[in-house]
DRENVOFI-237269 format. One record per residue: x negated, y negated, z negated of N, C-alpha, C in turn; residue number from 1; chain; residue in three letters. Coordinates in Angstrom, 1 decimal. Each point is the difference from the previous one (the first is absolute). Layout:
// DRENVOFI-237269
X_Y_Z_X_Y_Z_X_Y_Z_NUM_A_ALA
...
END
This chain:
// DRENVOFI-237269
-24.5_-200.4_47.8_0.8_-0.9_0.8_0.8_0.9_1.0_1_A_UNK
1.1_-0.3_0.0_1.1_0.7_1.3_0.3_-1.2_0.9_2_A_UNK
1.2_0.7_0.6_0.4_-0.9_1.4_0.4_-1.1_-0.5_3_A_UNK
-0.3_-1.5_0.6_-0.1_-1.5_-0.5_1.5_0.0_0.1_4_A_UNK
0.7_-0.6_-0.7_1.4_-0.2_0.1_1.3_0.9_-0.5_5_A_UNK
0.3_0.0_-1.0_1.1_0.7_-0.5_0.9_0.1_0.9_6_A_UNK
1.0_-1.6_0.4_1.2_0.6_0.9_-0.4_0.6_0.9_7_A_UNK
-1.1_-0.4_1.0_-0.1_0.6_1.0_-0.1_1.3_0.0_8_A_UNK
-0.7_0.8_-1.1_-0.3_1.3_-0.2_1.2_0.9_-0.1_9_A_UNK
0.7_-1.1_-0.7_1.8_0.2_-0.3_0.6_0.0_1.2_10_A_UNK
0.1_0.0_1.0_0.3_-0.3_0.9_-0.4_0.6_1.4_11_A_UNK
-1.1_1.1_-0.3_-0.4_1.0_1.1_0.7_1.2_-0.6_12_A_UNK
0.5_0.9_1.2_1.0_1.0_0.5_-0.7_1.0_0.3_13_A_UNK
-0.3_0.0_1.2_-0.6_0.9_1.0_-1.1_0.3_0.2_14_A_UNK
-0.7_0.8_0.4_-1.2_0.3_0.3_-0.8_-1.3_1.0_15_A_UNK
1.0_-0.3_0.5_-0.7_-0.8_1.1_-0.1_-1.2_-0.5_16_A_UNK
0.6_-0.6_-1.3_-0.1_-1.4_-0.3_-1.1_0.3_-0.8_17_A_UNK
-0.2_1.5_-0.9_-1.4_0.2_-1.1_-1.0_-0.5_1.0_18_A_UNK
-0.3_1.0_1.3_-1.4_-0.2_0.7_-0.1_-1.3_0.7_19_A_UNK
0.9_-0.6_0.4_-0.5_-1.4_0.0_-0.6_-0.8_-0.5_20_A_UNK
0.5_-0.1_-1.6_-0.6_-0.6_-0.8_-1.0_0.3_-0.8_21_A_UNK
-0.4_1.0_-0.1_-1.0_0.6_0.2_-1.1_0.0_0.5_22_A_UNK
0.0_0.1_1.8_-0.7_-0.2_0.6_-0.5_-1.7_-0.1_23_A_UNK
1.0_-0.4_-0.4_-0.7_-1.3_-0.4_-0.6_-0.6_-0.6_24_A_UNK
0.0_0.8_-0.9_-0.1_-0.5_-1.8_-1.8_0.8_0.2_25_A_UNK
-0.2_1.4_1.3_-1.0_0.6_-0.2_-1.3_-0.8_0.7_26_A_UNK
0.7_-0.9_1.2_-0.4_-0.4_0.9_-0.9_-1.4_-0.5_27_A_UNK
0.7_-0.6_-1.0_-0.6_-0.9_-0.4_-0.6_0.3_-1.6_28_A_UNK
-0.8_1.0_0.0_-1.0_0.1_-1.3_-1.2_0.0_0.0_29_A_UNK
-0.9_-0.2_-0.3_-1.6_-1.1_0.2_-0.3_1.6_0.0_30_A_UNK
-0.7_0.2_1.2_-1.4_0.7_-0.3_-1.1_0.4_-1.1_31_A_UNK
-0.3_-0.9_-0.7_-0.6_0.3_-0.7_0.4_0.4_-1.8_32_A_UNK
0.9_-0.4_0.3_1.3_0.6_-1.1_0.6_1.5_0.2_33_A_UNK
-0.2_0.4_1.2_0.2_1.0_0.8_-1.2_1.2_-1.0_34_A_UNK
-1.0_-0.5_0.5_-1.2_0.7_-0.1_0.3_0.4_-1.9_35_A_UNK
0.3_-1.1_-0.8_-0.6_0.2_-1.3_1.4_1.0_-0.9_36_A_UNK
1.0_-0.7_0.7_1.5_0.9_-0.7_-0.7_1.7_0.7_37_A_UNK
-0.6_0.0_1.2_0.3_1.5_0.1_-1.3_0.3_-0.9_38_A_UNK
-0.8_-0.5_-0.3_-1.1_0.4_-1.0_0.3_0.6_-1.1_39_A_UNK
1.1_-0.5_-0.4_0.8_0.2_-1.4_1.0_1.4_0.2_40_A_UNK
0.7_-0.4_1.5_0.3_1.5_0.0_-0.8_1.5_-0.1_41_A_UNK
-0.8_-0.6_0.5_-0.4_1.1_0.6_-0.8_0.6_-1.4_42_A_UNK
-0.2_-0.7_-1.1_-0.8_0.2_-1.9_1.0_0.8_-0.4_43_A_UNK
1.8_-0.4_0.3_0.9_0.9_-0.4_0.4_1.0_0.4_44_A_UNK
0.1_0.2_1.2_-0.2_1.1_0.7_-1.2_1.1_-0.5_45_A_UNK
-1.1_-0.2_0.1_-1.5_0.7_-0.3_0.6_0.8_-1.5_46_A_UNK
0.7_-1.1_-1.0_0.1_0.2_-1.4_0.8_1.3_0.4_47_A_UNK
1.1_-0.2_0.0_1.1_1.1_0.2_0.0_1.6_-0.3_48_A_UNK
0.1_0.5_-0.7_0.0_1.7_-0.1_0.2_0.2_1.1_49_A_UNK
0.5_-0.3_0.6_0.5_1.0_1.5_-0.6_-0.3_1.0_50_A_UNK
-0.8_-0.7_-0.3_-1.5_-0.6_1.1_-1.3_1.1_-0.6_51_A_UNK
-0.1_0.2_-1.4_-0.9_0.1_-0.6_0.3_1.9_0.2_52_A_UNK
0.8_0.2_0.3_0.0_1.6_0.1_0.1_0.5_1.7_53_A_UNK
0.1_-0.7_0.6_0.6_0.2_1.5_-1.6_0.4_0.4_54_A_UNK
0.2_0.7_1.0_-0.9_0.9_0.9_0.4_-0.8_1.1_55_A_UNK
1.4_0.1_0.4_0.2_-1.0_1.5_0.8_-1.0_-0.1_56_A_UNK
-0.7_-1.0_0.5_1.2_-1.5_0.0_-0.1_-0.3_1.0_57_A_UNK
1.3_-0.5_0.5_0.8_-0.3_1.2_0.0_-1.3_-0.4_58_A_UNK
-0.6_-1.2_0.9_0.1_-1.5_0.4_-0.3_-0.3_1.2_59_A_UNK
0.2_-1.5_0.0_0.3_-0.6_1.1_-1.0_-0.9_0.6_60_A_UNK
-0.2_-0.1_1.5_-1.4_-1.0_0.0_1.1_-1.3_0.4_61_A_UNK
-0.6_-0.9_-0.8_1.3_-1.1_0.0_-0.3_-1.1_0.8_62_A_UNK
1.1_-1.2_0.3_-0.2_-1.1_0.9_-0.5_-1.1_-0.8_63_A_UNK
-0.1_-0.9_0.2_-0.9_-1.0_0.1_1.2_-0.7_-2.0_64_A_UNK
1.0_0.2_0.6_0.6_-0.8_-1.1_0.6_0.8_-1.0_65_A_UNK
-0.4_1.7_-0.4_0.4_1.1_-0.5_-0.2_0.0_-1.1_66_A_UNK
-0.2_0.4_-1.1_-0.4_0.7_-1.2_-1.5_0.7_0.8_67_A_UNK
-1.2_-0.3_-0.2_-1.5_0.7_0.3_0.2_1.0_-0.4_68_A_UNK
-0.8_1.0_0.9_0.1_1.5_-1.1_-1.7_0.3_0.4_69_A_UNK
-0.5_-0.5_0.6_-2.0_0.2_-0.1_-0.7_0.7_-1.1_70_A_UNK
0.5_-0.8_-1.5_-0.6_-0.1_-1.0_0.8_1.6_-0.4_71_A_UNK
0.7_0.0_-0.1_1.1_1.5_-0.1_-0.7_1.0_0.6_72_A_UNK
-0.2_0.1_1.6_-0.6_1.1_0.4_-1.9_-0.1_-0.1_73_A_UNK
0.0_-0.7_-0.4_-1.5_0.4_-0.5_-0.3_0.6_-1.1_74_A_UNK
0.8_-0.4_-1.4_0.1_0.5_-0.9_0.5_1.6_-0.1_75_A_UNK
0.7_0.1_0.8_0.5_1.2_0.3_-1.2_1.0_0.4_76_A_UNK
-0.3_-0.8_1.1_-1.7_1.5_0.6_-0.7_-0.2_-1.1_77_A_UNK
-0.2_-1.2_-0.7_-1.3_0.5_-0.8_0.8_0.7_-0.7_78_A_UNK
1.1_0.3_-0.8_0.4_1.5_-1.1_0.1_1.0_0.9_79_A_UNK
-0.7_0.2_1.3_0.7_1.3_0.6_1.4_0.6_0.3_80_A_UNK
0.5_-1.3_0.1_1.1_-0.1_1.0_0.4_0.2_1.2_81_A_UNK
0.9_0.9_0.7_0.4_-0.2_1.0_1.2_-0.9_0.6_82_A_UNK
-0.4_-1.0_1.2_0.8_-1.1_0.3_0.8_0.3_1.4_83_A_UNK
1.3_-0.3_-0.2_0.5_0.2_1.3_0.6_-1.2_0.4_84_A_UNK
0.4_-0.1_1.6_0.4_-1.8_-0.1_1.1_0.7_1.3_85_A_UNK
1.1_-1.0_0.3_1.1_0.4_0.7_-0.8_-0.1_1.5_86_A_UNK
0.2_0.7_0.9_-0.3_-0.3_1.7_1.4_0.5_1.0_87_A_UNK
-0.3_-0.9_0.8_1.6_0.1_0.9_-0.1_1.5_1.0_88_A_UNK
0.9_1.0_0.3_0.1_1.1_0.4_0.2_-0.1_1.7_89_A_UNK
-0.1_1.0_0.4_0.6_-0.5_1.7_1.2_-0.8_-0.1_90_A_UNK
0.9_1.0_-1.1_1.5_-0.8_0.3_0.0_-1.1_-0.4_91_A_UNK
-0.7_-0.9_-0.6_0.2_-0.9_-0.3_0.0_-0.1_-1.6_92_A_UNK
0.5_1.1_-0.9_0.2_0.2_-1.2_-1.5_-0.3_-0.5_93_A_UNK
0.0_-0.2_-1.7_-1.3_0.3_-0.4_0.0_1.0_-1.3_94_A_UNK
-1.3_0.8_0.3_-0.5_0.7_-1.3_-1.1_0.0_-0.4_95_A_UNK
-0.4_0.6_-1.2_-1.3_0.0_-0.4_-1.0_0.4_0.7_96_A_UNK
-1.3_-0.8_-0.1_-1.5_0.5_0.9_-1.0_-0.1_-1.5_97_A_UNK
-1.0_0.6_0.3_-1.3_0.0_-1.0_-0.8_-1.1_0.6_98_A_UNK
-0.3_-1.0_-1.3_-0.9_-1.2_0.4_-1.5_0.3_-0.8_99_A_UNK
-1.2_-0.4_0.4_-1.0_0.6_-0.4_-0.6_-1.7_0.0_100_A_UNK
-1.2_-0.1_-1.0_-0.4_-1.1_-0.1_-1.4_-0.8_1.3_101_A_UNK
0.9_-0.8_0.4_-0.7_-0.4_1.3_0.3_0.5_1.2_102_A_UNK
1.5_0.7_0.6_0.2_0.5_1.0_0.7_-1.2_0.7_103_A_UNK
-0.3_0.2_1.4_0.5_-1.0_0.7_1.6_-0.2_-0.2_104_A_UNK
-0.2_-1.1_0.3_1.9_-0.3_0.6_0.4_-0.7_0.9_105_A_UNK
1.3_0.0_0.4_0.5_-0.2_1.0_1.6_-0.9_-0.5_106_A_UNK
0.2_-0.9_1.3_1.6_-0.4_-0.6_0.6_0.7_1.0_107_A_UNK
1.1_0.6_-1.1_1.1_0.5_0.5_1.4_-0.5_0.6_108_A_UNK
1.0_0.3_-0.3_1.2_-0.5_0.5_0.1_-1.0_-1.0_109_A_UNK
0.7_-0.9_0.6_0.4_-1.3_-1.0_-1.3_-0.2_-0.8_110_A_UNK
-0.9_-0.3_0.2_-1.8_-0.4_0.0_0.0_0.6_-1.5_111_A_UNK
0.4_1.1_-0.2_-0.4_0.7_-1.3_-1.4_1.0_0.1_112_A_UNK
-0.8_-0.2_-0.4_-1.2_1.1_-0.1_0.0_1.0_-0.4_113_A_UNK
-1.1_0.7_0.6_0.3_1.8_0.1_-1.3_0.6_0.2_114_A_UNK
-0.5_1.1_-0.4_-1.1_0.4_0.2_0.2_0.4_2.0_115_A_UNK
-1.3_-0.1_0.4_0.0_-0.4_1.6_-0.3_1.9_-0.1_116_A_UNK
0.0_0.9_-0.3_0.3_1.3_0.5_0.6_0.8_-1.7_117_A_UNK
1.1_-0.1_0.1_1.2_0.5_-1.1_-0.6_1.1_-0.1_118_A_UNK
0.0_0.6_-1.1_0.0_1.7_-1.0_1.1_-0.4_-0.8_119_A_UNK
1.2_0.6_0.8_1.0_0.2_-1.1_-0.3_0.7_-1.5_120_A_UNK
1.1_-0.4_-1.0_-0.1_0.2_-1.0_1.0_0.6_-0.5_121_A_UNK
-0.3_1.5_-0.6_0.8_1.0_-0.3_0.3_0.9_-1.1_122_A_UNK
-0.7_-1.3_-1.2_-0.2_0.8_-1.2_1.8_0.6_-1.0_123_A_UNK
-0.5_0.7_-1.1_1.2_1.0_-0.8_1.1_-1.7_-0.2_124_A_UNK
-1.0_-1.1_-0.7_0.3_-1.1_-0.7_-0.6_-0.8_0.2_125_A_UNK
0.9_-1.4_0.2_-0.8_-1.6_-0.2_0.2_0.0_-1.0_126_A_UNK
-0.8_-0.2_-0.7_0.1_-0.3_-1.9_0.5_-1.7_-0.6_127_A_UNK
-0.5_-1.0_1.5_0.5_-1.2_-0.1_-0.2_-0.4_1.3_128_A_UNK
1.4_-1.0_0.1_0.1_-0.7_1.3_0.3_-1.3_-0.2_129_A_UNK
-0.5_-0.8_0.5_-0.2_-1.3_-0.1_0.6_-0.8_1.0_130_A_UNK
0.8_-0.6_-0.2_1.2_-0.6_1.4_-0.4_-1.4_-0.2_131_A_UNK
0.4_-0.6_1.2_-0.1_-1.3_0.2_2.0_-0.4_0.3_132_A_UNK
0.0_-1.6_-0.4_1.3_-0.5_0.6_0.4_-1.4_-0.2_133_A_UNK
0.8_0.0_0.3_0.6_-1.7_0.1_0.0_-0.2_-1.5_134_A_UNK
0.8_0.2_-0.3_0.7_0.4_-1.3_0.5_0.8_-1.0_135_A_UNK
-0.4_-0.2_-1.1_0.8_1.4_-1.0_0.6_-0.3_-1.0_136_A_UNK
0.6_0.9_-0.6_1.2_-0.8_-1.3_-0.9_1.0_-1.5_137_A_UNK
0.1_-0.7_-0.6_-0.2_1.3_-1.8_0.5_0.8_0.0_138_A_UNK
1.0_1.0_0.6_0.5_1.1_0.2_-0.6_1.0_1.1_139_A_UNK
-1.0_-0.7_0.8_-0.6_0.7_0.8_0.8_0.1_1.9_140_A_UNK
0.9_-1.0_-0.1_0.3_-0.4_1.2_-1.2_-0.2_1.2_141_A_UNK
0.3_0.2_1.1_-0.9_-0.7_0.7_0.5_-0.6_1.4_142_A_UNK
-0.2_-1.4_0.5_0.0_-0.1_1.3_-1.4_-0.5_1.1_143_A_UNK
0.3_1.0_1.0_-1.1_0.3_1.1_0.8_-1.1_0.7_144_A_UNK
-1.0_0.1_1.5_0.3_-0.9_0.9_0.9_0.5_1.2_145_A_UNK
0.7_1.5_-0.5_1.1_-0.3_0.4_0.7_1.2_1.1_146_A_UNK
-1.9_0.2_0.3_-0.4_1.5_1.1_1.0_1.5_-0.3_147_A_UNK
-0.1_0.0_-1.8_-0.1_1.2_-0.6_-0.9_0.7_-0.1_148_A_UNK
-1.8_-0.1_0.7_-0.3_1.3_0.5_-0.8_0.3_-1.9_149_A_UNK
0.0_-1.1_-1.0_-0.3_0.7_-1.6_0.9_1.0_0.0_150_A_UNK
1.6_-1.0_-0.2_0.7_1.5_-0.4_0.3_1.3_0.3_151_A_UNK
-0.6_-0.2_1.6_0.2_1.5_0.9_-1.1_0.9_0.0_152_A_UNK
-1.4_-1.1_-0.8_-0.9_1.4_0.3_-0.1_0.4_-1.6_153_A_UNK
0.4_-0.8_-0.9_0.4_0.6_-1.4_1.5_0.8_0.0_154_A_UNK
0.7_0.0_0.9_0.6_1.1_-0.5_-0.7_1.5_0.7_155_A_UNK
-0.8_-0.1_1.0_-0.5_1.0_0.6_-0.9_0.7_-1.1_156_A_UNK
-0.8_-0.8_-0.5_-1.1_0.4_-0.9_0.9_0.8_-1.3_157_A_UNK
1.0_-0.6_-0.4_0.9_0.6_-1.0_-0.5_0.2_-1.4_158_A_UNK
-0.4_1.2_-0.1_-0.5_0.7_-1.1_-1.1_0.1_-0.7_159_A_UNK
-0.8_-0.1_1.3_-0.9_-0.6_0.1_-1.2_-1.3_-0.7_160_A_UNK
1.2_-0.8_-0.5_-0.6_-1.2_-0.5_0.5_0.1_-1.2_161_A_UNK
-1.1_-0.5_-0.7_0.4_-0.1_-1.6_0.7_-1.1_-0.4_162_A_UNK
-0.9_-0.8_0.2_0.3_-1.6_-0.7_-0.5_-1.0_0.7_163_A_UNK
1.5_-0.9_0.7_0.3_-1.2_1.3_-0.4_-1.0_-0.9_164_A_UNK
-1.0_-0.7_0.0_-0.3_-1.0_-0.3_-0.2_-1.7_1.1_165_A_UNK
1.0_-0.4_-0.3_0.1_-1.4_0.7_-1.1_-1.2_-0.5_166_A_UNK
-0.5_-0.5_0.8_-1.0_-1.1_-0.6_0.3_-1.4_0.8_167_A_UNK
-0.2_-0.9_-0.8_0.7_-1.7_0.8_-0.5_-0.8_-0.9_168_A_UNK
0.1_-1.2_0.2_-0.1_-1.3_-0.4_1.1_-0.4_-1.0_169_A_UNK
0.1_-0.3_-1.0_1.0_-0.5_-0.8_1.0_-0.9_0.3_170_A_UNK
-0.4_-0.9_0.9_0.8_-0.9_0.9_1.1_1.2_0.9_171_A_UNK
-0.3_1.1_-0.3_0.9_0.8_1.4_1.2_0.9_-0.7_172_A_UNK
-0.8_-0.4_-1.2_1.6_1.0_-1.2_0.9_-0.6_0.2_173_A_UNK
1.0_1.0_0.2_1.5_-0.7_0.0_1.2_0.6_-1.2_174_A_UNK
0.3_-0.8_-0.3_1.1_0.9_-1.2_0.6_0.8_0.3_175_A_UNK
0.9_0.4_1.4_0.9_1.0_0.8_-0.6_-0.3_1.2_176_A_UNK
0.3_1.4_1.0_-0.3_0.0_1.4_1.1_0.7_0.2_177_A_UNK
0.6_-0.1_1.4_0.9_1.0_0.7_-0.3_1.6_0.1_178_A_UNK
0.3_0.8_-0.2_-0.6_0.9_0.5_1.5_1.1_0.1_179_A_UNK
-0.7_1.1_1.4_0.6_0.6_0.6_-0.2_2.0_-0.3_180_A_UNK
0.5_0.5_0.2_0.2_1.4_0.4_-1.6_0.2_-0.2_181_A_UNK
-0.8_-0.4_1.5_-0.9_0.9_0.4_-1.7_-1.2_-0.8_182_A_UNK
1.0_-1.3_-0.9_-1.6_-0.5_-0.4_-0.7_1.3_-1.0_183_A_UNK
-1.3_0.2_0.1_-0.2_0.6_-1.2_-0.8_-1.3_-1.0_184_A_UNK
-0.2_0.4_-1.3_-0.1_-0.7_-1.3_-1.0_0.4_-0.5_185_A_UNK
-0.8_-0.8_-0.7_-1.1_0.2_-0.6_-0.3_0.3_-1.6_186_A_UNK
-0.9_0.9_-0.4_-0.1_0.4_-1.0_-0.6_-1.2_-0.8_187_A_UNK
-1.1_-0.7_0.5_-0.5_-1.1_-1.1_-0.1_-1.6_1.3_188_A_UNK
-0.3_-0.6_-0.7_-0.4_-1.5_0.9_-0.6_-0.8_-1.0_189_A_UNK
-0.9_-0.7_1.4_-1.1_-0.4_-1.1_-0.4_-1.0_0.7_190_A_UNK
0.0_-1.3_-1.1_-0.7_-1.6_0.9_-1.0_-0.5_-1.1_191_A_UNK
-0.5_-1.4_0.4_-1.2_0.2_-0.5_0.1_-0.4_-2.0_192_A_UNK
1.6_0.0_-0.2_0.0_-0.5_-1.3_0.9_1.4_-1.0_193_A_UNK
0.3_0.6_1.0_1.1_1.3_-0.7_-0.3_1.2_0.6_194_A_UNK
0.3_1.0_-0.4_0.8_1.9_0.3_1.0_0.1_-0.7_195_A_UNK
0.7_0.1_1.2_1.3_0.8_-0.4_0.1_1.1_0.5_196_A_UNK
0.7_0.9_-0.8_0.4_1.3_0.0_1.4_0.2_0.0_197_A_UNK
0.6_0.7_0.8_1.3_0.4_0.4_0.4_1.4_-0.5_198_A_UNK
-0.7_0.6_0.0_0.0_1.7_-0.7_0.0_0.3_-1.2_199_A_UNK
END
């Protein structure tokens, strides 16, 4: 399922008419629907070659109405995985920290969670990074909410990262997104009924 409404979809421009409707469309999705689409993600994810070989995966501890990633980072420690999750920097920017299972947390800026005493994270390679967002297209578009600070700490990381994997709800695919200069793009996306691959 995509965005309800053909013309209307026909009829968004801008970044700012996507995240509206969006936020709307995210705003009103049942909880418990919540819970069982990310269950599914998260079986696709696990599947993945590029989960199944990674030493370090980079994800997200997510909000209330996100794609879950729990089931992801557990699965992950038990293969002897190392997990890194974004935490906000003095400046305000964010980069990777090491999350360990059962370390406290804390809310951060914009009530995002964070380990409550950061060990940055400074490995050769993320082998996988798992993004959160409003929306994404089959091409591997994506729209955030708007900050930039995905696309600024993924261009930091650079080379760094193997394979940008976007994860969402199928309701949040969109056929085209806007996108600019500094969005960056995702190598695969994945909701609880598809993967696609851009590469």
């Amino acid at each position: 399922m995509t965005i309800r409404g053909t013309n209307r979809m026909n009829s968004l421009k801008t970044k700012a008419e996507w995240r509206k409707v969006m936020q709307q469309q995210r705003a009103g999705m049942d909880g418990a629907r919540v819970l069982t689409d990310s269950s599914r993600i998260a079986e696709r994810v696990i599947s993945l070659i590029e989960f199944k070989r990674a030493e370090v995966v980079f994800c997200y501890l997510a909000f209330s109405g996100e794609v879950q990633t729990e089931a992801i980072m557990e699965a992950a420690w038990k293969a002897g995985k190392r997990i890194a999750v974004p935490c906000s920097r003095d400046d305000g920017e964010y980069m990777p920290v090491w999350l360990t299972p059962g370390e406290p947390l804390i809310s951060g800026r914009f009530s995002v969670r964070q380990p409550a005493t950061p060990y940055w994270a400074k490995p050769d390679c993320f082998n996988l990074i798992l993004v959160p967002g409003l929306a994404f297209s089959e091409t591997g578009a994506r729209l955030g909410h708007g900050r930039g600070f995905y696309d600024r700490m993924l261009a930091r990381l650079g080379r760094h990262v193997e394979c940008k994997t976007g994860l969402c709800f199928s309701s949040q695919m969109a056929p085209c997104l806007p996108v600019t200069e500094h969005d960056v793009g995702m190598d695969v996306v994945i909701t609880e009924n598809a993967v696609y691959r851009t590469t």
